[in-house]
N, C-alpha and C positions, 0 to 999 in steps of 0.2 A: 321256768318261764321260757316262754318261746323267743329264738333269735327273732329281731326286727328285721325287715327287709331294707336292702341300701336303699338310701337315697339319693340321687343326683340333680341338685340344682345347676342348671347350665345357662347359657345365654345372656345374662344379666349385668347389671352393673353392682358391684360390691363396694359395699361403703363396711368396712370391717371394723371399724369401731377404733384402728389404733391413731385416727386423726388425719394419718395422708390421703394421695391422690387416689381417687375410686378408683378401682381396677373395670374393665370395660371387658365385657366375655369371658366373665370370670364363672370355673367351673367349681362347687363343692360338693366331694362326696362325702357322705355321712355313714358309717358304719355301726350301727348298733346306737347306742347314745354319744357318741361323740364323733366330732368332726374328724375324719381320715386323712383329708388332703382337700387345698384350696392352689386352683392352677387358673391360666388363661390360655380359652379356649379350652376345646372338647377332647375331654381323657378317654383313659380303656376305667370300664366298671364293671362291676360283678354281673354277671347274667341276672337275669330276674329282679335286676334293680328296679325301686321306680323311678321314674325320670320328670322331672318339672321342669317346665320351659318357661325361663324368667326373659325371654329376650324381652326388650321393652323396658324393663321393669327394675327394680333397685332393690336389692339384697342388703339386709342389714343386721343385725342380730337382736334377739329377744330383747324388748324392753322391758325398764327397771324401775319402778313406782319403791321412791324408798320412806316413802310414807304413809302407811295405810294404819286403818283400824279393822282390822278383817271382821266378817262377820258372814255367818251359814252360807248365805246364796248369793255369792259376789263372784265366786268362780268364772263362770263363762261372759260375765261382764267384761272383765279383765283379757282374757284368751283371745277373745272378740275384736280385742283394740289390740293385740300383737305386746301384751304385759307379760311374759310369762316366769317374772322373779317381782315379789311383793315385799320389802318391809313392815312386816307389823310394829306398832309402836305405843300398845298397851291392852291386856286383853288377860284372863287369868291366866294362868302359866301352863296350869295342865290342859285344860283346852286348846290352847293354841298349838301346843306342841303335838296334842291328837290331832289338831288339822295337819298342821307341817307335815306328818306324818301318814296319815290318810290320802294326801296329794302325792305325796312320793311314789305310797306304794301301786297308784291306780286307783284307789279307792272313790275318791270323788276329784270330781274336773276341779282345776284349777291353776294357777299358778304355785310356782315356789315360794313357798314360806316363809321366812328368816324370823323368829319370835325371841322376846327379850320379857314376856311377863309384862308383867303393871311396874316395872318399875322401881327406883328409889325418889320419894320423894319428902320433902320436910312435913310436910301433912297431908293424911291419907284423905281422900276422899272416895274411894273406892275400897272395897274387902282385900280387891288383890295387888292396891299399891305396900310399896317397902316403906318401913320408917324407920332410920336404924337414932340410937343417941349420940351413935362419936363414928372414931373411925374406927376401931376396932372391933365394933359389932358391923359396920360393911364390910369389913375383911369376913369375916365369917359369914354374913347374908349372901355375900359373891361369891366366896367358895361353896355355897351350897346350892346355888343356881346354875353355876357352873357344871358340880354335882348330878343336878338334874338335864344338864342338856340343851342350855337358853343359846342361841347362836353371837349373841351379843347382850352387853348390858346396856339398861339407859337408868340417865339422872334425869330428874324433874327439878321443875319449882322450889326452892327455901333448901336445897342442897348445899352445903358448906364445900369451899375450897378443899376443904381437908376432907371430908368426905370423899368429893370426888375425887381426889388425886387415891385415895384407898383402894376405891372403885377399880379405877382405872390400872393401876396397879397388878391386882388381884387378874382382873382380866389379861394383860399384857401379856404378862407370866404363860398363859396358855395360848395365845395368839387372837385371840378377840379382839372386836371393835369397841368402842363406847362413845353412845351419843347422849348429846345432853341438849334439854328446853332448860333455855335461862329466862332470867326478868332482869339480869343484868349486868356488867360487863364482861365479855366474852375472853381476855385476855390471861384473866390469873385462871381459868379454866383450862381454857389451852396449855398453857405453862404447866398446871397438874397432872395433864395427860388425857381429857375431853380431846376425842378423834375430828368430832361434828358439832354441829347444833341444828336445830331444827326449826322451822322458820326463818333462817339467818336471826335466831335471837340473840341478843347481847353484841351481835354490830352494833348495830345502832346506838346503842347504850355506851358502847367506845370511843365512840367520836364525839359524845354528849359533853362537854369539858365548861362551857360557859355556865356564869349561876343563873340567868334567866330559861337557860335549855334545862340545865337540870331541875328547875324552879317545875317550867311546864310538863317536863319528863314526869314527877313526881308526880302531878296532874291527872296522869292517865290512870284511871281507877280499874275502869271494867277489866277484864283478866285478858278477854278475847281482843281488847283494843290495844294490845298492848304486841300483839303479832305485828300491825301494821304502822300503828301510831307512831313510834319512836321514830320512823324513819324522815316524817315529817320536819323534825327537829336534829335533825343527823349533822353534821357541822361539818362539810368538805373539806377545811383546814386539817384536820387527821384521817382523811381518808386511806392517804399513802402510808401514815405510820403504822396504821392498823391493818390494812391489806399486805404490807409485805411483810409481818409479822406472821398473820394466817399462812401465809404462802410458804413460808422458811421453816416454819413448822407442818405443813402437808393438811391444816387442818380443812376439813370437808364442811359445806357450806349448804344447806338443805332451804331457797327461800321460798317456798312453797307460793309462787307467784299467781297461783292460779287463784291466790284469796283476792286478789286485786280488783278480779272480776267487777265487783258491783261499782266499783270507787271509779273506772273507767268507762263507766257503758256499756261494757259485755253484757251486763244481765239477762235481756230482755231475748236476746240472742241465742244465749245460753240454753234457759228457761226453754225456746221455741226446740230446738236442737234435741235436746234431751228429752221433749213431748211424742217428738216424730220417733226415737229411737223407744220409749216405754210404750209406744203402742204397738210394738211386735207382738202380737198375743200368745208368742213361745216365753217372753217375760212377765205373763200372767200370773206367777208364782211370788213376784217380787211383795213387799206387803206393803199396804197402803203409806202406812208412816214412812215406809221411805222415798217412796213415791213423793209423797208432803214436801220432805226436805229438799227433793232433789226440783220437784217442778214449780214450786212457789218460793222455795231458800227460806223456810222460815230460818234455819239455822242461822246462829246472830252474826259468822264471817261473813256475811254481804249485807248486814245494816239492815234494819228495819225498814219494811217498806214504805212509800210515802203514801197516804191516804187521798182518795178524791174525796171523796165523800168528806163535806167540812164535818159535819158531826164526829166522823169517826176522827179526825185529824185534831180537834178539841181531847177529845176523852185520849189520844196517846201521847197528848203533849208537843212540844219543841219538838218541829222534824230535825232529826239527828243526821247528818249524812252519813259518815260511816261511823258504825260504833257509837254513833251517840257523842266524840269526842272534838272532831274537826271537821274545818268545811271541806266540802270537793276538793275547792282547789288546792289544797293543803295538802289535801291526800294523794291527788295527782303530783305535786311536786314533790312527795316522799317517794311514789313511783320514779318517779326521775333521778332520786338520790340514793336510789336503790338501784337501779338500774348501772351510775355510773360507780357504786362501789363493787358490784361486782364486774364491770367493765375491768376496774383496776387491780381487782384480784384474778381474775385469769390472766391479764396482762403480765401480772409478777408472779407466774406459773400457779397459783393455787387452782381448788374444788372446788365448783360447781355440782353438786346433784339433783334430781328431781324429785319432788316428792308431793301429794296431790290433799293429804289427806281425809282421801275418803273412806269410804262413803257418806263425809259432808260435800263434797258434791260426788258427780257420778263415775263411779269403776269405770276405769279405763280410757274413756273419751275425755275425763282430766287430765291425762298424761300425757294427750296431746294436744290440751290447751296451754299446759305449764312448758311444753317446747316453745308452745308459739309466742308466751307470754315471754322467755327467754331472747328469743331473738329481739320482739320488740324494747327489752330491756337494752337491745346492744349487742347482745353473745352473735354469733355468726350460727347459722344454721346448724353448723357440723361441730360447734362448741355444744349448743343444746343438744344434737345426738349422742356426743359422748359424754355427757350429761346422762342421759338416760341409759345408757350401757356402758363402756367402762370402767370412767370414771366411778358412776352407781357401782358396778361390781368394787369395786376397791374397797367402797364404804361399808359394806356387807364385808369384805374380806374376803370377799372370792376372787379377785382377780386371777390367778393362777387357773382356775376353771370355766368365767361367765363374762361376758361383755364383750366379747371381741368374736370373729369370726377367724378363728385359726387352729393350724391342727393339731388336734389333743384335745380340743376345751370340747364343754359337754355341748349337745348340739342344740341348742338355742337362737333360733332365725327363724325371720321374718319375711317377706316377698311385699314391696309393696308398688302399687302400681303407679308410677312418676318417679319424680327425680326432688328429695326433700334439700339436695342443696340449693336448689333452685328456688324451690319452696316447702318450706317449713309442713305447709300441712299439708301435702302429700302424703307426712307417715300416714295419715287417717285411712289411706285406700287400700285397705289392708286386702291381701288375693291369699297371703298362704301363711298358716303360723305354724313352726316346727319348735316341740318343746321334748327337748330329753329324748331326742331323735325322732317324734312321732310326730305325723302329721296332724295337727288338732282338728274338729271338728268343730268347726266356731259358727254352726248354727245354735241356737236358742232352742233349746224344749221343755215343752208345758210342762212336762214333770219333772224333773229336775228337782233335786233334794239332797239335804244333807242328813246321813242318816248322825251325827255329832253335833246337834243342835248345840248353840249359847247355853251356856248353865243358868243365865240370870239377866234378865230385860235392861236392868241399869243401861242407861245411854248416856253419852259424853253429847252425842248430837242432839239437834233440836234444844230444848227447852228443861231443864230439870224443874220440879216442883218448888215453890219459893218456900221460906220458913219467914213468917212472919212474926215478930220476936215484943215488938209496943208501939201501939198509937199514941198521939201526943198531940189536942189535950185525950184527957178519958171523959172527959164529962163533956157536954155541951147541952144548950138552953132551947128548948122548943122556939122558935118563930125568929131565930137568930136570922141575919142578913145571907150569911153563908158559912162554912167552918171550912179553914184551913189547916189542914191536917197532916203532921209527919210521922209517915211509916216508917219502921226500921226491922229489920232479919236477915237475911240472905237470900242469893240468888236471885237478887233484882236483874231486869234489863232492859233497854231502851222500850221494849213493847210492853214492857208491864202494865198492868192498871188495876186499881184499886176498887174492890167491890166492896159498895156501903149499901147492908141489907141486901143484897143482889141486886145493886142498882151498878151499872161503872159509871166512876164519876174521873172529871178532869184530872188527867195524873200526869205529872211531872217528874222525867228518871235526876238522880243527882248521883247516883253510885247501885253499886251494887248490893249495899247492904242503907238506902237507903231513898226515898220516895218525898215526895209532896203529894196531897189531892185535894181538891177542893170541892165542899159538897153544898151541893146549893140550898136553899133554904126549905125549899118543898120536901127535903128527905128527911127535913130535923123534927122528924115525927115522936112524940113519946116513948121509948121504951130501951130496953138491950139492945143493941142492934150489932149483928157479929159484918167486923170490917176481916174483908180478906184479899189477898192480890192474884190476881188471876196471871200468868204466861200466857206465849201464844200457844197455837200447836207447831208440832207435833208433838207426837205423846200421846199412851191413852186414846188414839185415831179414834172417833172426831170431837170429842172432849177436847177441853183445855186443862193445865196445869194451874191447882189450885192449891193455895199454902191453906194451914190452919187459919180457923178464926180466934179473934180476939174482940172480946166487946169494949163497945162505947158508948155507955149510958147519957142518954137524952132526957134532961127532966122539966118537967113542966117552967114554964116562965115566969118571974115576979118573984 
């Protein structure tokens, strides 16, 4: 492989990620993939170097999205926005690590990698999650992923304390991270040896101590409401005992605040933002279903939309605000109580990281809505940057390598044009992204591909297909007044609705594995009539998700 030529950033101002005062005329030269030497003021460099002139402008190092779902053509989305280290946080094992690996070697644009598999979880719902019995079959499931080359492990959902502490264990041993999604308390986790969580899940669930909190905790059915909901009911009275516990243990804290979006008014914003950016026609490659999710959200972390149209707002039922679970202002004042818990965790030295989970909303320009959403929470501008690079680096375990601007570390930086202490979304004005010493190319082209396609469509985003399991009643009578009707299966959600004969009729969500509809008298025609529930899209573009039918006989009257 051919030597790289130096680089030399000079003139700028350096925010180097270790949290102090920017250095002001700070010169870095980069030699091959790592950083050589950071001075102030202008050095001797190698002849033939190239040279970038940051005067003006704010040096900072590669940012760090430590929560993604990677997928084919997300690359230069990422690059584009000055992302250039990704957490993957479920995807098959051998895939991802052909991407990881694909990236490294040049082979396809993108950021860095970091993959852990599908996972351990207590029930699979995918081919490539783990499901072990105890702990000693994750002792063996973890040394054989480790075996294979995973960068880290993660725990999911219905995971046993003792499992994880196995998990985590197993990992440690080698010097690995482990992060873990809970549904609920975060503390005897930590204590087992859980590095992170994701969503900030199982705070919330810490501080839950009252029986009417815990009453309504239990309350929250939907899966997806259960990321932002608990904070609603968060209890400020243990906020101190549970933040400095996290802090004294190191543990890293992932609250993916960019879900908040819709609960605050960003939506609409958002939506416009991300319109203006997909109509680059070098992003004509992207495919429509993603397009769906990212321009309209059907994806259910921003709430079902609300309906003008009364007809249509009948047949979806109860407008939900978010999730179907609590009002606005509920959800706003979870914002608030999220906000000041990690106010009080970085306070009492803990982790903060970023993490965006996309591509439920969009690569890259996420990572700098979750800064911004950061400081609105409270953090200081330069808390959310090292948020997104050092701190980030630790959580991956690279610190010794990635997050910071100093010499030795691999050369990962950034140029952006302003000053993000000042403000926050300055990172957005990205001039120059250096990853692995090279200058990226962070234009968009039409052709653009990955020759390591997905092995398999399954999507976590959008809308899965419903399984509709029995209606109740099964009979009903020709010329009836109206029939009210309950669904029950899985993968209900606040936008469901109920198809009788292909008619939709008024649906009411009450859970996830469970429906109201009511069908009015003109459909109670004679015969079998197959009842099914429709999802929204995406999925399938531009079809909808539809479960099996199940009939319900209609018989004559008298």
């Amino acid at each position: 492989m051919a030597r790289q030529t130096p680089l030399v950033i000079y003139g700028g101002r350096l925010i180097d990620g270790n949290g102090g005062k920017p250095i002001d005329n700070a010169t870095v030269l980069i030699d091959g993939n790592r950083i050589k030497r950071v001075a102030v003021g202008k050095i001797d460099h190698p002849a033939g170097a190239r040279v970038i002139d940051a005067s003006g402008k704010t040096v900072l190092p590669g940012l760090i999205d430590n929560h993604v779902h990677y997928r084919d053509l997300l690359g230069e989305l990422f690059l584009a926005h000055g992302v250039t280290s990704v957490r993957d946080l479920g995807n098959p094992l051998e895939w991802i690590l052909a991407q990881r690996d694909a990236v490294a070697q040049g082979k396809v644009a993108g950021p860095r990698i970091f993959g852990a598999g599908g996972g351990f979880y207590g029930r699979a719902t995918s081919e490539h999650h783990v499901v072990t019995a105890d702990a000693a079959e994750a002792r063996r499931a973890t040394r054989q992923l480790i075996e294979l080359g995973v960068d880290y492990l993660k725990t999911h959902l219905g995971i046993s304390v003792d499992i994880a502490r196995a998990v985590a264990e197993e990992a440690h041993a080698v010097g690995l991270r482990v992060t873990g999604h809970l549904d609920t308390n975060i503390m005897p986790y930590a204590e087992a040896g859980i590095d992170g969580v994701e969503h900030a899940t199982g705070c919330a669930e810490a501080t839950i101590r009252s029986q009417e909190g815990l009453k309504r905790l239990a309350g929250i059915k939907l899966w997806l409401a259960k990321f932002l909901g608990p904070w609603a009911l968060a209890e400020r009275d243990h906020f101190a005992e549970v933040t400095d516990f996290l802090a004294k243990r190191g543990t890293f804290i992932e609250p993916t605040s960019v879900l908040w979006g819709a609960s605050l008014g960003r939506r609409a914003k958002w939506e416009k933002e991300d319109y203006e950016l997909l109509k680059h026609p070098g992003l004509s490659y992207l495919p429509d279903n993603d397009r769906l999710i990212w321009l309209d959200h059907h994806y259910v972390a921003y709430g079902a939309r609300a309906r003008e149209t009364p007809g249509e707002d009948v047949v979806i039922g109860n407008r939900y605000s978010v999730y179907g679970i609590l009002p606005a202002v509920e959800m706003r004042d979870g914002f608030e109580r999220l906000g000041e818990f990690l106010r009080r965790l970085v306070k009492a030295g803990g982790n903060v990281v970023t993490g965006t989970d996309a591509p439920a909303v969009l690569p890259g320009v996420s990572l700098h809505r979750e800064m911004e959403f950061l400081v609105e929470l409270g953090l200081t501008p330069m808390q959310a940057i090292l948020a997104a690079t050092k701190i980030g680096a630790d959580y991956l375990g690279k610190a010794d390598v990635l997050g910071t601007v100093e010499e030795g570390k691999l050369a990962d930086v950034i140029v952006v044009n302003g000053d993000p202490l000042q403000d926050i979304t300055h990172t957005r004005r990205i001039e120059t992204v250096i990853k692995d010493g090279e200058v990226v190319d962070t234009t968009f082209h039409i052709g653009f591909s990955n020759p390591i396609p997905r092995p398999h469509s399954q999507e976590f985003y959008g809308y899965p297909p419903p399984k509709l399991e029995e209606v109740s009643p099964k009979v009903a009578r020709e010329g009836e007044k109206e029939l009210a009707m309950v669904v029950k299966g899985k993968d209900f959600f606040p936008g469901s609705v109920v198809s009788f004969g292909g008619n939709m009729v008024p649906t009411v969500f009450l859970s996830q594995r469970e429906l109201t509809a009511t069908v009015p008298s003109h459909l109670l025609r004679v015969g079998t009539i197959p009842v099914a529930v429709v999802n929204p899209r995406p999925n399938e573009f531009p079809g909808r998700r539809i479960s099996n039918p199940v009939a319900l006989i209609v018989k004559f009257s008298g």
